[in-house]
C-alpha positions in Angstrom: 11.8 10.6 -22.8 8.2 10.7 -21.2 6.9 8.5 -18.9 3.7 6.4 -18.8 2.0 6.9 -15.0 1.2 3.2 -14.8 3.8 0.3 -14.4 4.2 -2.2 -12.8 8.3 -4.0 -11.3 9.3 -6.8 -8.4 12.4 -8.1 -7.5 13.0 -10.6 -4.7 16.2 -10.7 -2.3 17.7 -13.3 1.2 17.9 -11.9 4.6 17.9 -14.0 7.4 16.6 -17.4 6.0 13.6 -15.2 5.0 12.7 -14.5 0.9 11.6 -10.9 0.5 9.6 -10.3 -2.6 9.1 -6.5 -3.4 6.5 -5.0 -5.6 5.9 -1.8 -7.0 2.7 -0.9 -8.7 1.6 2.6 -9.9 -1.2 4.5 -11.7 -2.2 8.1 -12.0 -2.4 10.6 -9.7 -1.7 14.6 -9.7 1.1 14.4 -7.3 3.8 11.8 -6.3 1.8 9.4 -3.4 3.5 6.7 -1.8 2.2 4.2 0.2 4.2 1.1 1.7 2.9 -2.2 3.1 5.9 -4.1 4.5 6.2 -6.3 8.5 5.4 -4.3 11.1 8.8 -5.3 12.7 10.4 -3.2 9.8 8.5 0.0 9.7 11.8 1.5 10.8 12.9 1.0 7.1 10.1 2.9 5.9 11.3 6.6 5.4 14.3 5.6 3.5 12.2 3.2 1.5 9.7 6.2 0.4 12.3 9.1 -0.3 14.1 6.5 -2.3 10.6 6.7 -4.6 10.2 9.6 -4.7 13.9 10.3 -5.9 13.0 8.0 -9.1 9.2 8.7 -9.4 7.6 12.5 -10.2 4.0 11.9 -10.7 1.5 8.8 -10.0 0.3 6.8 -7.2 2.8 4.4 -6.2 1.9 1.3 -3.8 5.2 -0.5 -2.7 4.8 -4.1 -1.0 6.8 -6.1 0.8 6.4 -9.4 2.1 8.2 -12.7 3.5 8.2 -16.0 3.6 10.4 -18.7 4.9 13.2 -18.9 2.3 13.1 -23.4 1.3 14.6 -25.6 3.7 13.8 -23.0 6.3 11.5 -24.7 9.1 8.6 -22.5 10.4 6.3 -22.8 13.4 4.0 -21.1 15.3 4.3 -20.1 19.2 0.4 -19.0 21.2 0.8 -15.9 23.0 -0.9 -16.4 26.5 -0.9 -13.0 27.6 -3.1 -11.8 24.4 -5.7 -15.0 24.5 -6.0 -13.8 28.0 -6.9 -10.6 27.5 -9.5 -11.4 24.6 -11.0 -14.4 26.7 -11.2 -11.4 29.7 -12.8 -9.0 26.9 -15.6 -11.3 26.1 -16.3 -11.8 29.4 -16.5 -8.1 30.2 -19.0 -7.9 27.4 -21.4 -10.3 28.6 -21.1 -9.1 32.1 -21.5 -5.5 31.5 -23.8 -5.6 28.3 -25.6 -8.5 28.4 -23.7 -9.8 24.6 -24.8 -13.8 24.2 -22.6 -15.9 22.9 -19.1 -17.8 23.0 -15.9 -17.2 21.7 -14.9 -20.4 20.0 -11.4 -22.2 20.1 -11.1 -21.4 16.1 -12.1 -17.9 16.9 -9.8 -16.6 19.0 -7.0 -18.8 17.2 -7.6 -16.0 14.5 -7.3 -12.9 16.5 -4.7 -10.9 15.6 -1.5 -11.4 17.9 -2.7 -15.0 19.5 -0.3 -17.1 17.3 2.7 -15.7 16.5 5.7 -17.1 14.4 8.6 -18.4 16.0 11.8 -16.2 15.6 14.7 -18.3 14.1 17.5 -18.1 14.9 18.6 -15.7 12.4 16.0 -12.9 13.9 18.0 -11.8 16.9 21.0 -11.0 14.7 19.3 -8.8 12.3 21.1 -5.7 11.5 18.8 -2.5 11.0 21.8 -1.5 8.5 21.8 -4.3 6.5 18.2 -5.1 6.5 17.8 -1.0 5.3 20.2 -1.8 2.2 18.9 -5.0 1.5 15.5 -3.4 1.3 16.5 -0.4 -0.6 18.5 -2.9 -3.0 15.6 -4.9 -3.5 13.5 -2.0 -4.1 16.0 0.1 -6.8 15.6 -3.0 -8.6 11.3 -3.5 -8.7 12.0 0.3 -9.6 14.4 -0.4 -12.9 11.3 -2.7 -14.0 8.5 -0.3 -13.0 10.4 2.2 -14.9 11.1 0.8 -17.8 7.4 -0.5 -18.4 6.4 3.2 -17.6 9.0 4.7 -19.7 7.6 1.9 -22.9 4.2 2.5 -22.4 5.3 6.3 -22.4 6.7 6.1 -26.0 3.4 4.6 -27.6 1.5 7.7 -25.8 3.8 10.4 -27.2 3.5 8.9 -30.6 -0.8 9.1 -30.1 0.1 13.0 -29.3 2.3 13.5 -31.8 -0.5 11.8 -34.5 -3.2 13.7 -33.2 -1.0 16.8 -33.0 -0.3 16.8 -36.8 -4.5 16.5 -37.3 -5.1 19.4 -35.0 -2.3 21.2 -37.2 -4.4 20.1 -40.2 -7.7 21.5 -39.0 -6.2 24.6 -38.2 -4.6 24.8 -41.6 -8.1 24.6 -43.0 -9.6 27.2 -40.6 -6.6 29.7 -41.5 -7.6 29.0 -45.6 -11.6 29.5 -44.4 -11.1 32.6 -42.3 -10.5 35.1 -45.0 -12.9 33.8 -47.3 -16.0 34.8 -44.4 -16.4 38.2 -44.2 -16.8 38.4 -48.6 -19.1 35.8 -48.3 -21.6 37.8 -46.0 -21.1 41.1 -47.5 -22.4 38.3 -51.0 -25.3 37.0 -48.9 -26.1 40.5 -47.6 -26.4 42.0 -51.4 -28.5 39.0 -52.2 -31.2 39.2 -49.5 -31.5 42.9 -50.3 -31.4 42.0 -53.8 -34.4 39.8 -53.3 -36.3 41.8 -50.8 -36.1 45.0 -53.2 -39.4 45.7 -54.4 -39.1 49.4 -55.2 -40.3 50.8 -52.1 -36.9 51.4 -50.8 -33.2 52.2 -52.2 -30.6 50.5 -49.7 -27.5 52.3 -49.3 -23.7 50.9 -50.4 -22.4 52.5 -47.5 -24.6 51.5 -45.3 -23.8 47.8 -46.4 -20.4 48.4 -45.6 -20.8 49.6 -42.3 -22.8 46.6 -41.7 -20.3 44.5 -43.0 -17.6 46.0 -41.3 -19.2 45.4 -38.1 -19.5 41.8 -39.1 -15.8 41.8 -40.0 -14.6 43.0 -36.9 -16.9 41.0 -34.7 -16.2 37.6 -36.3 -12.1 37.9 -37.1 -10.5 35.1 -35.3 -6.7 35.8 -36.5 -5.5 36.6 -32.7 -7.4 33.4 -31.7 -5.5 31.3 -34.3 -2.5 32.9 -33.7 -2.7 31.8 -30.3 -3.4 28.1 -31.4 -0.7 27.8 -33.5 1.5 28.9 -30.5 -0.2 26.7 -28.2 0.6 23.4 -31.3 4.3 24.7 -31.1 4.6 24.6 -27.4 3.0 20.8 -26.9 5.6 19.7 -29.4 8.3 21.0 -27.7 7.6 19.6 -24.1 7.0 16.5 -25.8 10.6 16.3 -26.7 11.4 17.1 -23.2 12.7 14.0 -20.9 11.1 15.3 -18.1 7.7 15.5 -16.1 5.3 17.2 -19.0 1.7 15.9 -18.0 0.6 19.2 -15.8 1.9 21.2 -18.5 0.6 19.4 -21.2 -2.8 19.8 -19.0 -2.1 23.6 -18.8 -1.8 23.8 -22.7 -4.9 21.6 -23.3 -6.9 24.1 -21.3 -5.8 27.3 -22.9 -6.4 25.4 -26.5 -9.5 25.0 -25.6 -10.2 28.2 -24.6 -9.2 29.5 -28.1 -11.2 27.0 -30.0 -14.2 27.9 -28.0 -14.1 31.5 -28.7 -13.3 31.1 -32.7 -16.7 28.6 -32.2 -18.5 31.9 -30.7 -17.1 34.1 -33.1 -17.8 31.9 -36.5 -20.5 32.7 -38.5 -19.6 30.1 -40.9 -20.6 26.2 -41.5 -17.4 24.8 -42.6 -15.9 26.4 -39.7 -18.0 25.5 -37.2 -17.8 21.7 -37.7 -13.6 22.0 -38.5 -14.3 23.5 -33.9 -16.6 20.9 -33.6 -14.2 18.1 -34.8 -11.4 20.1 -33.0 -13.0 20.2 -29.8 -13.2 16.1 -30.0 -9.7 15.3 -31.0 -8.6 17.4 -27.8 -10.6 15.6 -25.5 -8.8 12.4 -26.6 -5.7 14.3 -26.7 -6.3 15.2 -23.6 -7.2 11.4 -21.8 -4.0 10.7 -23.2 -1.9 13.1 -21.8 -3.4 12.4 -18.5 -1.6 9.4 -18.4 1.8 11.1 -18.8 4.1 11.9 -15.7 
């Protein structure tokens, strides 16, 4: 199975007459990033929180929050700290003393400093358990993980089956080029014979062998079998990783690339119409092959 980079899971859990909602967002990224957002109180919980992500998660960037609120029935109320209205109220009027800064710092002001008012601890907060609080949190976050998942490993499904259709249209393209590729070195020594056909006047005899040098040259300079041979390695190769339940975006990336590179030189090499516009059309259906797979893990 191959995941989708973007998803999206919560879950909500008790602890302490608090209501912890989790949420886990992610979208793409070349590595595994993690960033958490939870209380400041709790940033102990933080490495086990991230290296439980990163065992579930491979690739994306992953933004975890977690927040609280006082569970219903659960009274809350706010406590001003002294000591830090103080110590604003003394910064102010170090600034105007020492810099010459006009103005007042209003009542409504400093009420929204950070650290003036502070929510009461319940009772429950001097009993919390680092332990318990770590499982709870972990529990909670496993959980906003199964959903995350799960929406990454749907939309994951629906991407593979875009691949897999424009897989079978590459394969189709290169069919034609493989039927074309033969066909281009008779058709110049043909066009060849005709210009000197038509340029003949009688002042000059050309030579058959000289034609065939010339056309052997040609032959040599425009054969694209290795090229295709290549391609048709690279087509087998993307459909097997696709069929791989694991991380396959870098190496579909890798692939893409060296596709690319093929089709670019066959687009050097071709001296022929037909073939040039089966590159050109090529060349478009792996860009959009290639926006998709960026969105694979």
């Amino acid at each position: 199975m191959s995941f989708s980079m973007t998803g999206y899971g919560q879950s909500a859990v008790q602890y302490g007459g608090y209501k912890i909602q989790i949420e886990v967002k992610s979208v793409n990224h070349r590595y595994c990033e993690v960033m958490l957002r939870l209380p400041r109180e709790w940033a102990s919980t933080e490495d086990g929180l991230r290296k439980l992500v990163q065992s579930r998660v491979k690739r994306g960037r992953i933004d975890v929050f977690v927040n609280r609120e006082q569970a219903d029935g659960q009274k809350s109320t706010l406590q001003l700290d002294h000591s830090a209205a103080r110590a604003y109220l003394a910064a102010a009027t170090e600034l105007k003393q020492h810099y010459g800064v006009e103005g007042t710092l209003e009542v409504s002001q400093l009420l929204s400093l950070p650290g003036v008012m502070k929510a009461m601890e319940s009772e429950h907060s001097n009993e919390e358990d680092p332990e318990q609080l770590q499982a709870l949190l972990q529990q909670g976050l496993d959980e906003a993980l199964n959903g995350l998942l799960h929406m990454r490993a749907s939309e994951g499904r629906h991407l593979v089956l875009d691949l897999q259709n424009r897989l079978r249209h590459l394969e189709q393209l290169y069919a034609e080029m493989r039927r074309l590729a033969p066909t281009v070195v008779e058709e110049h020594r043909t066009r060849l014979r005709q210009r000197l056909t038509e340029l003949q006047d009688g002042s000059f005899h050309w030579d058959e062998s000289r034609v065939g040098m010339e056309v052997a040259v040609f032959a040599d300079r425009s054969n694209i079998d290795e090229e295709l041979t290549r391609l048709m390695s690279h087509f087998e190769q993307f459909r097997q990783l696709m069929e791989q339940n694991d991380s396959i975006g870098r190496k579909l990336d890798f692939l893409l690339q060296e596709m690319n590179r093929e089709v670019n030189t066959i687009g050097s090499k071709a001296n022929h119409l037909a073939l040039v516009n089966h590159v050109v059309e090529m060349k478009a259906e792996l860009e959009k092959i290639r926006e998709q797979a960026a969105n694979l893990e």
